[in-house]
C-alpha positions in Angstrom: -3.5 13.7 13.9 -1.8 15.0 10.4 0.1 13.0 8.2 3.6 13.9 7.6 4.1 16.9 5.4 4.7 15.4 1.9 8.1 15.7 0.4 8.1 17.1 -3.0 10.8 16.3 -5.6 12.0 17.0 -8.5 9.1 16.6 -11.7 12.0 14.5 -13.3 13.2 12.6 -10.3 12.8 8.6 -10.8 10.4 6.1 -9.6 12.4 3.4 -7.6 11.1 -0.2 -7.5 12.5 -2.2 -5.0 13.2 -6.1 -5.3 11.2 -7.7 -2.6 12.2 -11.3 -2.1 14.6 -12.5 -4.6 12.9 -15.8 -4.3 9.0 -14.6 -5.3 7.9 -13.3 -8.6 8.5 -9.6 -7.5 11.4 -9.0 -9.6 10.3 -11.0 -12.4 7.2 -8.5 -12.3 9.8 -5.7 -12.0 11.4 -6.6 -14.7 8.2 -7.0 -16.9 6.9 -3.8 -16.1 10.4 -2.1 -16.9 10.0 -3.2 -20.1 6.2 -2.8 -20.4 6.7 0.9 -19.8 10.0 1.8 -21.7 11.6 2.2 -18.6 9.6 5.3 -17.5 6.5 7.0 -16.5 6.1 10.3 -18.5 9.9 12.3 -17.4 10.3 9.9 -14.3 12.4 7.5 -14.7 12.3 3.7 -13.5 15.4 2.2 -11.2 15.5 -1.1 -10.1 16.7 -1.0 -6.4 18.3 -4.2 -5.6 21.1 -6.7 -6.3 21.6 -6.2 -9.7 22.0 -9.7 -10.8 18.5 -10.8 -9.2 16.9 -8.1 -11.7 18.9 -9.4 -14.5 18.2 -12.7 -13.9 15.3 -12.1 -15.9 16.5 -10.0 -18.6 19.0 -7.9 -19.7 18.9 -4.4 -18.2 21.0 -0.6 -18.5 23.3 -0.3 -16.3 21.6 3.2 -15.4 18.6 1.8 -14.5 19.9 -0.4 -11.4 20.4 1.3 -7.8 22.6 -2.0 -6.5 22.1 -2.3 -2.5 22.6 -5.7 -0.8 23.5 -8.7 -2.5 21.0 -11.6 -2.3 22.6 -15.0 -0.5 20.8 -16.9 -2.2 18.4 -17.3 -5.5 16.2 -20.5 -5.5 13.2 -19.5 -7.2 10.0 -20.6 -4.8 12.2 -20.9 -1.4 12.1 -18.5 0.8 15.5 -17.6 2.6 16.1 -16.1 5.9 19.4 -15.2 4.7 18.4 -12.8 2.1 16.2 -10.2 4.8 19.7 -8.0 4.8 19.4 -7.5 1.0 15.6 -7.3 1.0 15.7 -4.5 3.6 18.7 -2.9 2.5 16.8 -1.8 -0.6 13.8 -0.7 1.5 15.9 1.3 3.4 17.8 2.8 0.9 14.6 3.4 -1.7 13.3 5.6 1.7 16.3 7.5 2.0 16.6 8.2 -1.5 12.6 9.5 -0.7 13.4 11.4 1.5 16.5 13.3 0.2 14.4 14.6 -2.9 16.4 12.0 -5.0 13.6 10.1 -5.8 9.7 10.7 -6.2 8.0 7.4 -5.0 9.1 4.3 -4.1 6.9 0.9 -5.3 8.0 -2.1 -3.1 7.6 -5.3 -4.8 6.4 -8.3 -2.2 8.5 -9.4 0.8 7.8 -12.5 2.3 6.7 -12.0 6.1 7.4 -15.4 7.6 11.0 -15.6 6.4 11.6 -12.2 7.1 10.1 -12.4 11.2 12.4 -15.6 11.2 15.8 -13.5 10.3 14.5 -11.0 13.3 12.1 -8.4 11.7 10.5 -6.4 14.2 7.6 -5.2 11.8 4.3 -7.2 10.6 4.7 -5.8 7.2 6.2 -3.0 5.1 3.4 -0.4 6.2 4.5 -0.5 9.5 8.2 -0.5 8.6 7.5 2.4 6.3 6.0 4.1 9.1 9.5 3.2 11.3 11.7 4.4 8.8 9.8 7.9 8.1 9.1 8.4 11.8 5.5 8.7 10.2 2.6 9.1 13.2 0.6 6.7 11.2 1.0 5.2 8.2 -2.2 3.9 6.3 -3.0 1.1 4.3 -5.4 1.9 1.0 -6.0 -0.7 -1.8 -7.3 1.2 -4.9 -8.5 -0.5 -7.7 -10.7 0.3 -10.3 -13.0 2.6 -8.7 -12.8 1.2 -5.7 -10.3 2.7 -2.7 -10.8 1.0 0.9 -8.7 0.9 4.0 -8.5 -1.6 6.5 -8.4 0.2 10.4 -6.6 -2.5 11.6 -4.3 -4.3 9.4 -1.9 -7.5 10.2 -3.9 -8.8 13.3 -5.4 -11.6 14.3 -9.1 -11.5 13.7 -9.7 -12.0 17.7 -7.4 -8.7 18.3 -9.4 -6.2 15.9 -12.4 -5.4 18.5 -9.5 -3.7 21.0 -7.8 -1.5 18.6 -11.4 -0.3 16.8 -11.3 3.0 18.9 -12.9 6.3 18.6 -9.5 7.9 18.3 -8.1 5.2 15.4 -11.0 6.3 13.4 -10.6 10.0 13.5 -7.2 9.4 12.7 -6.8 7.6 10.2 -10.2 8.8 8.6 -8.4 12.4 8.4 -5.4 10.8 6.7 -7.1 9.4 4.4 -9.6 12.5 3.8 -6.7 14.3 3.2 -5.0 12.0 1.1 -7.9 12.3 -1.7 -7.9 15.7 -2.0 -3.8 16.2 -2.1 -3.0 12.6 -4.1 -5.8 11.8 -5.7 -7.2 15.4 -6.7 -11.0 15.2 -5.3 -12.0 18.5 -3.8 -14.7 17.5 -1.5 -14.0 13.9 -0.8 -16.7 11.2 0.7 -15.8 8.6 3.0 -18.0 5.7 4.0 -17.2 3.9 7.4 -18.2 -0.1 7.5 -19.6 -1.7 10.9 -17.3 -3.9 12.5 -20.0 -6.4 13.3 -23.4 -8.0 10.7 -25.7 -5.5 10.1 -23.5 -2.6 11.5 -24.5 -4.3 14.8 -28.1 -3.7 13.8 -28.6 -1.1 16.5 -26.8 -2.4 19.5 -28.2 -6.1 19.0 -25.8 -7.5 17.4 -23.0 -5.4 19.2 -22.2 -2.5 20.3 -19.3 -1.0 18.7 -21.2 1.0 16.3 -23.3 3.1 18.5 -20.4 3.2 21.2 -17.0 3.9 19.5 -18.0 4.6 14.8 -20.7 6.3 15.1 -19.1 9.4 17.7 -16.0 8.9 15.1 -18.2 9.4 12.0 -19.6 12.6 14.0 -16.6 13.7 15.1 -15.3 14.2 11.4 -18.4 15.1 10.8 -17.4 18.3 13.1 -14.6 19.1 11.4 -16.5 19.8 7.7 -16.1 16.1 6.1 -18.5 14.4 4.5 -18.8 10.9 6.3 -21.4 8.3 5.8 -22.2 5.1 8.3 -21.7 3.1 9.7 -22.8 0.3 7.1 -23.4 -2.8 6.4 -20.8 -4.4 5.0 -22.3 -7.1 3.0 -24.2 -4.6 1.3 -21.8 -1.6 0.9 -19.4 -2.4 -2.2 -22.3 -3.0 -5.2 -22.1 -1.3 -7.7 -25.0 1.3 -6.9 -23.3 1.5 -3.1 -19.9 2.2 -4.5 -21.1 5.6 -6.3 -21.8 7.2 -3.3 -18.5 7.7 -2.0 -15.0 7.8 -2.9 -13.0 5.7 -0.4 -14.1 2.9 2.1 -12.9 2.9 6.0 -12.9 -0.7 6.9 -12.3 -2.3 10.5 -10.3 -5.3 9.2 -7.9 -6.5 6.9 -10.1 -9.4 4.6 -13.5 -6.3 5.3 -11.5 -4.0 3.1 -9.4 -6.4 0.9 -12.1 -9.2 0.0 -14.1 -6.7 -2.1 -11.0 -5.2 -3.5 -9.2 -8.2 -4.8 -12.7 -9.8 -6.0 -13.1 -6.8 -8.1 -9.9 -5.2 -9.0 -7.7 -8.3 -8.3 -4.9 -7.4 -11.3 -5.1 -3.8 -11.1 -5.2 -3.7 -7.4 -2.5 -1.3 -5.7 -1.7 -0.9 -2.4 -0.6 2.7 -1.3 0.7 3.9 2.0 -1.2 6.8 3.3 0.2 9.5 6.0 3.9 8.7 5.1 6.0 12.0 3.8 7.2 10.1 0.8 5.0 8.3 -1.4 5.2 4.6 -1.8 3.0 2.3 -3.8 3.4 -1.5 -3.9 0.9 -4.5 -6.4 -1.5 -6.2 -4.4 -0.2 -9.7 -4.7 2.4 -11.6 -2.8 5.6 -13.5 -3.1 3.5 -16.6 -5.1 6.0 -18.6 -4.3 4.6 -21.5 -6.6 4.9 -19.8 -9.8 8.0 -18.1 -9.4 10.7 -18.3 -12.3 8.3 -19.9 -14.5 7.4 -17.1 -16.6 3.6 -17.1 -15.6 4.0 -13.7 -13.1 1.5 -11.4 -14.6 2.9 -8.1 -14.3 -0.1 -5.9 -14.5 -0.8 -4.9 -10.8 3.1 -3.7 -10.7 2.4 -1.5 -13.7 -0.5 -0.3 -12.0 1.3 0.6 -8.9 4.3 2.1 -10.7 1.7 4.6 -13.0 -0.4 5.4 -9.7 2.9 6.3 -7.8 4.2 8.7 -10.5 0.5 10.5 -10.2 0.9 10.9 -6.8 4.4 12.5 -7.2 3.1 14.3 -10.1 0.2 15.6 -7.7 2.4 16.6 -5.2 4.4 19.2 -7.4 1.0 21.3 -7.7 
């Protein structure tokens, strides 16, 4: 399996950053970044997708640089509201659309809040996997890249006693293609290396503590393999992400969500991004949440949102050669 083609647009289309929930620090970050980066990236231009008057809320901003979808219902700061999934989707939905037209060259999502969103009737665990609904996407990938670090979860919003059933020879190959060719077209590397973690200790420590590896990663790894990548595991986990580990490959295929994101966010916790691999647009998102607790108080630290807005215009950038 392929991603879907990318869409290219046009080198000065705008970078759209959606609100998220009205009620979390995401347009507070939004806002900060806006005015971090003088309202663009290079010739792309930032937009704020949203109801104006959440944006606003924290500062003034130019009436050119708001796409106004949805009105919130309501605004408390650090209370999530069921109410307010229309306007929260809304500017998903529209940021995609815009993608996908050509109107826009990447879309960064700021943080929706999952709970209050599934209560309102939200088929989808998360916005990877409404992404991958609203592109008609054959699988959308999760990558957190940080620093020099990149990893990917296999699995991603699951319960911990669901992962063993979807670690599959066919899931690897899959996804590890996507994201193989995901570092040579966004990320420039011309003979990428991947590294594949064990889903159990030790890599399973040759069938005795499991068998995954030798049954289901280890024909995956050769498999790609097969196909001319370069493909190492599987390893360890717990010894995989030192520093000496790290320089011997260029992204990390993970079986589970806290595998892939405990190393990342220990490491690269503010400059953390999350980017959606195997969509035909490009979308980019900070590594945080909602953070409920601090929100409106002037304490959101805005520097994972800048990160994600600069690493979305490379990507679009990227995709023009």
């Amino acid at each position: 399996m392929r991603a879907s083609k990318p869409l290219k647009s046009d080198a000065s289309a705008p970078i759209l950053i959606t609100m998220g929930d009205p009620s979390g620090i995401g347009p507070e970050v939004a806002v900060a970044a806006y005015r971090q980066l003088s309202g663009a990236v290079g010739e792309r231009p930032l937009r704020l997708v949203g109801d104006p008057d959440v944006f606003r809320a924290f500062g003034d901003i130019p009436d050119h640089a708001l796409f106004a979808t949805g009105s919130a219902k309501s605004r408390e700061m650090g209370k999530a509201n069921p109410d307010n999934a229309p306007a929260i989707l809304a500017a998903i939905k529209d940021s995609v659309e815009e993608a996908q037209s050509g109107g826009a060259a990447a879309i960064v999502t700021a943080p929706i809040h999952k709970a209050s969103l599934l209560e309102s009737g939200f088929a989808y665990p998360g916005h990877t996997e409404y992404l991958q609904h609203l592109t008609k996407a054959p699988r959308a990938v999760m990558m957190l890249a940080g620093g020099a670090l990149r990893v990917v979860p296999l699995t991603i919003h699951l319960p911990y006693v669901e992962v063993p059933k979807h670690v599959t020879k066919d899931a690897i190959v899959e996804t590890g293609a996507i994201v193989l060719e995901a570092l040579e077209l966004d990320f420039g590397l011309g003979h990428p290396r991947l590294a594949v973690a064990g889903l159990n200790p030790h890599a399973g420590e040759q069938g005795a503590i499991g068998s995954e590896e030798t049954e289901i990663i280890r024909p995956a790894i050769e498999a790609l393999r097969a196909r001319g990548h370069t493909v190492e595991g599987p390893l360890s986990a717990d010894s995989m992400f030192h520093a000496e580990a790290r320089i011997r490959y260029d992204a990390a295929l993970c079986m589970y969500h806290d595998q892939a994101l405990v190393p990342l966010k220990t490491l690269a916790f503010w400059e953390g991004v999350n980017v959606t691999l195997g969509l035909p647009i490009v979308r980019t998102s900070p590594d945080h949440g909602t953070a409920f607790d601090i929100a409106g108080q002037n304490k959101a630290d805005p520097r994972s949102m800048v990160a994600a807005i600069r690493l979305a215009a490379a990507i679009a950038n990227a995709r023009q050669r």
